[in-house]
C-alpha positions as a Markdown table, in Angstrom:
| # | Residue | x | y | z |
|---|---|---|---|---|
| 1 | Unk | -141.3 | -44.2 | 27.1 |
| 2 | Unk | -137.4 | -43.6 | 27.5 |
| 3 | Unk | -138.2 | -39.8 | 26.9 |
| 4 | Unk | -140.7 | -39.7 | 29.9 |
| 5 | Unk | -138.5 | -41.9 | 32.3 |
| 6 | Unk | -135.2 | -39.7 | 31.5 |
| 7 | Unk | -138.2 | -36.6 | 32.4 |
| 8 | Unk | -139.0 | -38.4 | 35.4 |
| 9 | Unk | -135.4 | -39.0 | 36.8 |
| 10 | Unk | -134.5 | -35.7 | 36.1 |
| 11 | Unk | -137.7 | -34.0 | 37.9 |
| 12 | Unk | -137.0 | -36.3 | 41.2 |
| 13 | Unk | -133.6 | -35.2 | 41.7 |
| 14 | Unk | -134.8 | -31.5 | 41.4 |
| 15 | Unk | -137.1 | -29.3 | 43.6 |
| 16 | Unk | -139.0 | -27.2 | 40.8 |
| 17 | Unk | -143.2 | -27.8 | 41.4 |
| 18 | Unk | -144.5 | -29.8 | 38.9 |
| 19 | Unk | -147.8 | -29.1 | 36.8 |
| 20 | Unk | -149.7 | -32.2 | 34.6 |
| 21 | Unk | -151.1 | -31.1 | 31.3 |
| 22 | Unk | -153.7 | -33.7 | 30.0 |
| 23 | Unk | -154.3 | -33.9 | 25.5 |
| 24 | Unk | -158.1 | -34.0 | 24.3 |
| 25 | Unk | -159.4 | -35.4 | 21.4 |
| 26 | Unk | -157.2 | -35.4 | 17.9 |
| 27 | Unk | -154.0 | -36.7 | 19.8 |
| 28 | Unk | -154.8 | -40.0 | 20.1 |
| 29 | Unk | -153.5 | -42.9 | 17.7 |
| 30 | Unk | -153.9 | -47.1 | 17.7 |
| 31 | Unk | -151.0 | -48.6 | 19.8 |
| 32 | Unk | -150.0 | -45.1 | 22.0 |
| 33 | Unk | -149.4 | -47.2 | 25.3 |
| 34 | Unk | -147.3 | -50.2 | 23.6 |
| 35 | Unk | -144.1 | -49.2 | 25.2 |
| 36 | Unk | -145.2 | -48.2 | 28.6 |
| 37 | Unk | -147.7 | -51.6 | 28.8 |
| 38 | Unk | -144.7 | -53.2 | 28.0 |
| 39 | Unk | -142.0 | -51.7 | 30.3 |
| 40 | Unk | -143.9 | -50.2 | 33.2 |
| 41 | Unk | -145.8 | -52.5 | 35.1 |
| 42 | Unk | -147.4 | -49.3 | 37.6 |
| 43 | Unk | -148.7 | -48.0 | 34.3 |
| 44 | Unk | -150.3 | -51.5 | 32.7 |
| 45 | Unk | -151.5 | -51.8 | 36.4 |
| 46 | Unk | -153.4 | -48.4 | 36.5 |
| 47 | Unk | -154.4 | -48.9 | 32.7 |
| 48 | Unk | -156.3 | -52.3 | 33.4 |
| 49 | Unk | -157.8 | -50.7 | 35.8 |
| 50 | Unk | -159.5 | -48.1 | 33.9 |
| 51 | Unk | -160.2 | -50.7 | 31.4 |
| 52 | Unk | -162.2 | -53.3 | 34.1 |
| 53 | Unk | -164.5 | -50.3 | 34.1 |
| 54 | Unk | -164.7 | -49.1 | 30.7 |
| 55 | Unk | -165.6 | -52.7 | 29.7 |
| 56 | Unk | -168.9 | -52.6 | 31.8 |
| 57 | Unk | -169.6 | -50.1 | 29.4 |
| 58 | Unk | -169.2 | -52.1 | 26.4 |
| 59 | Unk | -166.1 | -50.8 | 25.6 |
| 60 | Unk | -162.8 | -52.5 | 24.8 |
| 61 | Unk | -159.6 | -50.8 | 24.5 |
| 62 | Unk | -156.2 | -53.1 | 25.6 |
| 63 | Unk | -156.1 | -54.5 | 22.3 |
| 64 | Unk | -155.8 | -51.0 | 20.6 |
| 65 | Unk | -153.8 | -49.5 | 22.8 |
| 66 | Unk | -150.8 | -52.5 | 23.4 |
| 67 | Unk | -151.1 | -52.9 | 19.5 |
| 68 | Unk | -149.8 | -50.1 | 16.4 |
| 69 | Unk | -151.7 | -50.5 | 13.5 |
| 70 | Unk | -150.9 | -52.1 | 10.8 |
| 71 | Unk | -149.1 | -49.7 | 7.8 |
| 72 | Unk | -152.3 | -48.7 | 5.6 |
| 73 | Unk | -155.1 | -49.6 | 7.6 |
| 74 | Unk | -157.9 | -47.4 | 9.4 |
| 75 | Unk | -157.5 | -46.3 | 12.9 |
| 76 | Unk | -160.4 | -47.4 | 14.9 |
| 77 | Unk | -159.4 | -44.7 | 17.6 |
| 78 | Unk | -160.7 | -41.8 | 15.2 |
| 79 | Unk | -164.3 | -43.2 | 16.0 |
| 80 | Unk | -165.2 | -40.8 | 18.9 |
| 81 | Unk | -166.6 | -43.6 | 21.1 |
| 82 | Unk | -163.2 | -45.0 | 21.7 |
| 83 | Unk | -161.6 | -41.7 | 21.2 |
| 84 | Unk | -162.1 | -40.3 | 24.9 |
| 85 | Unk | -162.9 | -43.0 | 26.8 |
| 86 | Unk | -158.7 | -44.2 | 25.1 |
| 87 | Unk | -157.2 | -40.4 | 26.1 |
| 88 | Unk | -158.7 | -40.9 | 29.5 |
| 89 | Unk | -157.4 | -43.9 | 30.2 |
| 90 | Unk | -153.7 | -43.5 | 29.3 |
| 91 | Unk | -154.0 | -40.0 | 30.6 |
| 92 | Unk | -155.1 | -41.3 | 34.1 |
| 93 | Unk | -152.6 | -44.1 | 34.0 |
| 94 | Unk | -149.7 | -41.8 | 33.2 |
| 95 | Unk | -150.5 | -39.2 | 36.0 |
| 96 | Unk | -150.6 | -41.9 | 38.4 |
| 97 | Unk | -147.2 | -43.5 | 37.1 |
| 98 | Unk | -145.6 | -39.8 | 37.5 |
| 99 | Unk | -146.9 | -39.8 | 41.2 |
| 100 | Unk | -146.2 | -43.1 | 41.9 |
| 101 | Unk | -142.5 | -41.9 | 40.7 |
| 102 | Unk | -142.6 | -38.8 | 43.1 |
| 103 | Unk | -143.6 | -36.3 | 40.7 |
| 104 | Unk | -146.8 | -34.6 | 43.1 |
| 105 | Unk | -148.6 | -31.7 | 41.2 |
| 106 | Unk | -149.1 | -28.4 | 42.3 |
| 107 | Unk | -151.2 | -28.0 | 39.0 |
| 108 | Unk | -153.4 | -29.4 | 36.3 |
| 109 | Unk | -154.3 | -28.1 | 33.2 |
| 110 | Unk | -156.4 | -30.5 | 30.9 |
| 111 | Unk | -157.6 | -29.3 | 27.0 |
| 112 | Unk | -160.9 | -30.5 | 26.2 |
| 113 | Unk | -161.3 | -34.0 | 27.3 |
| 114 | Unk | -158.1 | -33.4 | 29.4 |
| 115 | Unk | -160.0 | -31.8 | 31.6 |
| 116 | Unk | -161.9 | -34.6 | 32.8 |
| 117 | Unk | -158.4 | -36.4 | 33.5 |
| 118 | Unk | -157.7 | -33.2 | 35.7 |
| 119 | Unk | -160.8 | -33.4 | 37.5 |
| 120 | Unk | -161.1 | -36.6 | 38.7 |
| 121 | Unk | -157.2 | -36.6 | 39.7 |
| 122 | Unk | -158.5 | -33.9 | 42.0 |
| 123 | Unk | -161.3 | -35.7 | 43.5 |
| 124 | Unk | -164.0 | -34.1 | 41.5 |
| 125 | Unk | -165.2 | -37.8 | 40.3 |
| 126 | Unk | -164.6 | -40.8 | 41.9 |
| 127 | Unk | -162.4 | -42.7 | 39.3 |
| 128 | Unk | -165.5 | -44.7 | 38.2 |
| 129 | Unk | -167.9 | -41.9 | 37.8 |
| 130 | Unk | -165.4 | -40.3 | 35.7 |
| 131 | Unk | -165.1 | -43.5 | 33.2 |
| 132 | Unk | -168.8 | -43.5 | 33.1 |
| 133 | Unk | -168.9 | -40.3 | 32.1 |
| 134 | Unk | -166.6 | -40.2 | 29.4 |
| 135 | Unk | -167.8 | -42.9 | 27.9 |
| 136 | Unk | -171.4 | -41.3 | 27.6 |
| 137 | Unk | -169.8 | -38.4 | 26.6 |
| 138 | Unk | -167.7 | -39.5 | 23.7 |
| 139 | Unk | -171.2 | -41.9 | 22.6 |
| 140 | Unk | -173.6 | -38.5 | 22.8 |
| 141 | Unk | -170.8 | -36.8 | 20.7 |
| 142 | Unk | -170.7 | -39.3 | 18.0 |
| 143 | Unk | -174.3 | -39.4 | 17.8 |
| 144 | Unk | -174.5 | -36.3 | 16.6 |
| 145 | Unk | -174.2 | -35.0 | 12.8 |
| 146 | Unk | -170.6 | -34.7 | 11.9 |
| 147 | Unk | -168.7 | -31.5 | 11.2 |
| 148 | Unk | -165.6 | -30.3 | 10.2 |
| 149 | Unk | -162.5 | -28.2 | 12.7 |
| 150 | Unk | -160.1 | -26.1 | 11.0 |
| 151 | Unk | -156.5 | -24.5 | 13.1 |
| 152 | Unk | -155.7 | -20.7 | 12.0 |
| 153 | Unk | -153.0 | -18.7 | 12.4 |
| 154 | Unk | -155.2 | -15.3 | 13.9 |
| 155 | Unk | -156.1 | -13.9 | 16.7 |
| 156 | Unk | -159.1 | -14.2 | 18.9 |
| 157 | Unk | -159.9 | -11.2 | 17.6 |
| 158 | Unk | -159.4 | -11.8 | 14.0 |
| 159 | Unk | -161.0 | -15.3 | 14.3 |
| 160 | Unk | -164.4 | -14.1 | 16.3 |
| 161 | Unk | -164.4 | -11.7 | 12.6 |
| 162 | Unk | -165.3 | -14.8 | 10.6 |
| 163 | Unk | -167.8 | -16.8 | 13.3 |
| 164 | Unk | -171.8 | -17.1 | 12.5 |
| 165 | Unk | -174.5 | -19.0 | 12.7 |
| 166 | Unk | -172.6 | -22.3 | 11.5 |
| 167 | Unk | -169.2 | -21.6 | 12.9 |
| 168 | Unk | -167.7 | -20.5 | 16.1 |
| 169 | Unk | -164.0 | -20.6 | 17.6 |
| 170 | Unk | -163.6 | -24.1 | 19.3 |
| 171 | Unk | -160.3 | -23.2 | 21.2 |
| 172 | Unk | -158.2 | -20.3 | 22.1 |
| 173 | Unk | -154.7 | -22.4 | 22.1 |
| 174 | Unk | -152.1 | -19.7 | 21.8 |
| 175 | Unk | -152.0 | -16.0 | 21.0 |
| 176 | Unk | -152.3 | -16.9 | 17.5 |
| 177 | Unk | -153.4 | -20.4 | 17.7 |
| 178 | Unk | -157.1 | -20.5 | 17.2 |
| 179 | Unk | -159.4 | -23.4 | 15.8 |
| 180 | Unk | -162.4 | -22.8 | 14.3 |
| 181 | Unk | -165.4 | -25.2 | 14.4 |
| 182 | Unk | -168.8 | -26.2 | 12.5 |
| 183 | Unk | -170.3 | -27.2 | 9.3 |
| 184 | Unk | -168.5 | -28.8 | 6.7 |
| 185 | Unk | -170.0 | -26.2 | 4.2 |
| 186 | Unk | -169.1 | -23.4 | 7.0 |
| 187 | Unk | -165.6 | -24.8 | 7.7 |
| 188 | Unk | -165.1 | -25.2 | 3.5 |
| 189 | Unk | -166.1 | -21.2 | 2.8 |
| 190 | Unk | -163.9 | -19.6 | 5.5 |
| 191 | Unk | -161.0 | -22.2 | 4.4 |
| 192 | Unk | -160.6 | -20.8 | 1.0 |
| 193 | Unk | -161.5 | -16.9 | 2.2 |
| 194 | Unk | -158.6 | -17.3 | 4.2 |
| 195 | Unk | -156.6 | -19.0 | 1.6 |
| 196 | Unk | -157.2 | -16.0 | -0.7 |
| 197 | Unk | -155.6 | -13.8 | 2.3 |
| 198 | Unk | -153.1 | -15.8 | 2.4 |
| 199 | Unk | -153.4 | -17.1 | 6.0 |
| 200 | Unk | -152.1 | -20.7 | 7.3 |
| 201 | Unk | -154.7 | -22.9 | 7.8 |
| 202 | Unk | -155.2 | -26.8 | 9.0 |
| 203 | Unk | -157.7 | -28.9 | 8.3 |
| 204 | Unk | -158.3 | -31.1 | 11.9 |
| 205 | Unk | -159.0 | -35.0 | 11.6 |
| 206 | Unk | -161.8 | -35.3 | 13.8 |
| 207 | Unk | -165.0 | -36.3 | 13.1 |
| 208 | Unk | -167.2 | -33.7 | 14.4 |
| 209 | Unk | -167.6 | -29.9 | 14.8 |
| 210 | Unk | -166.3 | -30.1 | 18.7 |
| 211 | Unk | -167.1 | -26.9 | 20.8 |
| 212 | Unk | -169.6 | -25.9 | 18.4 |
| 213 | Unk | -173.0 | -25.5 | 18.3 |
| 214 | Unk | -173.2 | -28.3 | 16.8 |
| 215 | Unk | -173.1 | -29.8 | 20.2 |
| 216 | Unk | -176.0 | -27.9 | 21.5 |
| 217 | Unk | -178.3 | -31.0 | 21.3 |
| 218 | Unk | -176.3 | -33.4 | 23.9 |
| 219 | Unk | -175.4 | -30.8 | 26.9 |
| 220 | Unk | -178.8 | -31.2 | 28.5 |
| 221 | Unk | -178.9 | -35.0 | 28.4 |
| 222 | Unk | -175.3 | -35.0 | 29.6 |
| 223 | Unk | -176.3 | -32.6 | 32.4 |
| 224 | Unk | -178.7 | -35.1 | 33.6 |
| 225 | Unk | -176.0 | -38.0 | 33.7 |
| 226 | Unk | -173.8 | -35.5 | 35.4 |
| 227 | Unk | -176.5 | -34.8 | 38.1 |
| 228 | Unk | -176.7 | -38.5 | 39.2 |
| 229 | Unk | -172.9 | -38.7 | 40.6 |
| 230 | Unk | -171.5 | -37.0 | 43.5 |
| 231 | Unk | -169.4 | -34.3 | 42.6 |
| 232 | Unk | -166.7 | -32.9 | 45.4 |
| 233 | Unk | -164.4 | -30.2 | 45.7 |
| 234 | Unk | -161.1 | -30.4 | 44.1 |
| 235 | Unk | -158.3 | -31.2 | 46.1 |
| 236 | Unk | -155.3 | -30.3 | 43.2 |
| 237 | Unk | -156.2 | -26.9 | 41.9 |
| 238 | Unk | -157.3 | -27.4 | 38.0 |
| 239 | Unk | -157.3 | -24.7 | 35.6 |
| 240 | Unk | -161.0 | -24.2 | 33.7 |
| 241 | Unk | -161.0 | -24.3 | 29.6 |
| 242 | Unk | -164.3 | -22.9 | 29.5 |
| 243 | Unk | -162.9 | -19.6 | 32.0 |
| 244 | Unk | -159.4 | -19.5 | 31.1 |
| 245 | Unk | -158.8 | -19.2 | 35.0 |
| 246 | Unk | -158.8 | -21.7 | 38.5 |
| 247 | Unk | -162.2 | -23.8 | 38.5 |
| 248 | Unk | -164.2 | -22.5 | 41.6 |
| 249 | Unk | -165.7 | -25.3 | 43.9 |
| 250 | Unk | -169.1 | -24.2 | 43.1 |
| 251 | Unk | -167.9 | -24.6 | 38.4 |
| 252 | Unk | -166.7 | -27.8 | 39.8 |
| 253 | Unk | -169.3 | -29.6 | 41.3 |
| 254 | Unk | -172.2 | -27.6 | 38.7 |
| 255 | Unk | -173.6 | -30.6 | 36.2 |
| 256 | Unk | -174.4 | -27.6 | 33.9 |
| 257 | Unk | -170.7 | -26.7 | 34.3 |
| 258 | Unk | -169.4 | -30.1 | 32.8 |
| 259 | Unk | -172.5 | -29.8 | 30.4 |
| 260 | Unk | -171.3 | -26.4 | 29.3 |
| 261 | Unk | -167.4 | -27.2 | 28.9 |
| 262 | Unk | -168.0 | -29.7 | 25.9 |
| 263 | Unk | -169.6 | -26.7 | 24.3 |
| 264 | Unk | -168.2 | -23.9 | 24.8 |
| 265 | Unk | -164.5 | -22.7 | 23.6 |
| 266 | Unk | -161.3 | -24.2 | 25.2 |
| 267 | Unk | -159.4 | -20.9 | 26.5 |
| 268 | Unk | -156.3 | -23.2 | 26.4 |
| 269 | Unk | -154.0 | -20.7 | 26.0 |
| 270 | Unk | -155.2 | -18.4 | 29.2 |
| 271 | Unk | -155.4 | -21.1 | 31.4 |
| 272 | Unk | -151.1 | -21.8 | 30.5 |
| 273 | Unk | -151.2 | -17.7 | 31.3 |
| 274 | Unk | -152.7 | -18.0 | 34.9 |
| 275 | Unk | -150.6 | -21.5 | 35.4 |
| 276 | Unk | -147.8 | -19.9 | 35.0 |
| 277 | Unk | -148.5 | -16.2 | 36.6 |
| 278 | Unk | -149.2 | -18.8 | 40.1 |
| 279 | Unk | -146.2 | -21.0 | 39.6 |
| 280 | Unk | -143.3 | -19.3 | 37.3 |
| 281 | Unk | -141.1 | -22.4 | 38.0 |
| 282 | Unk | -143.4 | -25.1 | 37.2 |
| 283 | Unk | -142.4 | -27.8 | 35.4 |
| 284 | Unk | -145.0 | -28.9 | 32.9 |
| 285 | Unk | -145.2 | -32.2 | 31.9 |
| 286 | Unk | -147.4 | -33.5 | 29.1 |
| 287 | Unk | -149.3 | -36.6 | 29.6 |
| 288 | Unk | -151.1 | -38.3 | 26.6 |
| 289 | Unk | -149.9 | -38.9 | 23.2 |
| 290 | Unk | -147.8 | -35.9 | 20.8 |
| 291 | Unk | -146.3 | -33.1 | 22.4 |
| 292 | Unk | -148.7 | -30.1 | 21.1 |
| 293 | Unk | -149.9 | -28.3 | 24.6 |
| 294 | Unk | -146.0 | -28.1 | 24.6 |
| 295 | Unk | -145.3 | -26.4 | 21.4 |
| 296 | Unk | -149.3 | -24.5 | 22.5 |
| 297 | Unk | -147.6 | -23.4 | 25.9 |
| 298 | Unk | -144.1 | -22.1 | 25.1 |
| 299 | Unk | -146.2 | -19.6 | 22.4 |
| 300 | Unk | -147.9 | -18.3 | 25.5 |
């Protein structure tokens, strides 16, 4: 909390445009917002708000996210169901703290389920339609068989070398920051042929093989739930993961385009590319939990 209100004093008193970069899934941890529900009243405000409408959907989050866990205990915010609809909301409360402070972007960028943050701070989903939508995401998600993710240290090129039938490339982070994605027996082979080449490898805690096919199953139902809200034109330009490049209006408001992007791989690192080949001198500020777009971006 002191970290992002020393950012924030310092970006009002300058004139450099400002771009919001939103987390997605594996960031998240039990307690993330204590400090800011604590200290920041437009924050808490913003958060209850998104939590009013998440607990229509049978979901409660305040508890978890106002309390840290306790020292050897499960976190209940690995369950996927919680997962997402939690980034979103301290994501969304954060981006409207920063404006609220004066901090307008020119630019969003979101990873995964960061996009969804980006969108509907550009008007794409009404705030919520958006809620209502993450939440059916994260619940199709977590109804699906579970799967393992694994970070490399290769290139897309290298990486697309060891893909099949059971495993694909899940995200494009960095020039050499790829993550690979599918079975647990798929994941388990390629982890120990890369440990006999002696490449770095990361084993992911997440409970499913995201931006897999794995996934294949829940894009058409989710396409349908997409297809029953009005979708609008962006009014912050938003960078696509499943492109690498600007969203067009016609991606944006597409049901089978928000179908498509839990499915297919996040190109991460080329949307920081095009983000920064618009806006040179952009400031960009990370809002969610951890600070690993960061460390993702300045390897761009």
């Amino acid at each position: 909390a002191d970290a992002l209100r020393r950012a924030g004093a310092e970006h009002t008193r300058g004139t450099a445009p400002v771009a919001f970069l939103f987390p997605g899934q594996g960031t998240q941890y039990q307690g993330m917002a204590a400090g800011l529900l604590r200290t920041e009243p437009e924050f808490a405000r913003h958060l209850d708000e998104v939590g009013a409408l998440l607990a229509a959907e049978g979901i409660e989050l305040r508890a978890l996210l106002d309390t840290p866990a306790a020292e050897g205990t499960a976190d209940p915010l690995v369950d996927t169901r919680l997962a997402q609809p939690a980034l979103f909301a301290v994501e969304y409360a954060l981006a409207r703290w920063w404006q609220a402070r004066g901090a307008h972007p020119v630019a969003l960028l979101g990873h995964s389920l960061g996009e969804w943050t980006a969108a509907c701070l550009a008007g794409v989903f009404t705030l919520p339609d958006a809620v209502r939508l993450v939440a059916a995401r994260g619940r199709l998600m977590a109804e699906l068989p579970r799967g393992a993710m694994l970070a490399v240290e290769l290139s897309e090129t290298e990486a697309t070398g060891l893909t099949g039938p059971h495993l694909g490339i899940a995200a494009l982070n960095a020039p050499r920051r790829c993550v690979l994605s599918g079975t647990e027996e798929a994941v388990r082979a390629v982890e120990a042929r890369l440990a006999g080449r002696g490449v770095q490898t990361r084993r992911l805690d997440t409970s499913h093989a995201f931006h897999s096919a794995m996934l294949d199953p829940m894009t058409g139902p989710f396409a349908e739930l997409v297809a029953q809200v009005p979708l609008r034109t962006p009014d912050i330009p938003f960078l696509s993961d499943v492109t690498g490049t600007w969203i067009t209006d016609t991606e944006a408001t597409s049901p089978a385009y928000w179908a498509r992007q839990a499915r297919a791989a996040v190109r991460f690192g080329d949307g920081v590319s095009e983000l920064l080949a618009a806006t040179p001198d952009a400031v960009l500020l990370e809002l969610g939990p951890g600070r690993a777009l960061g460390r993702f971006a300045a390897q761009v």
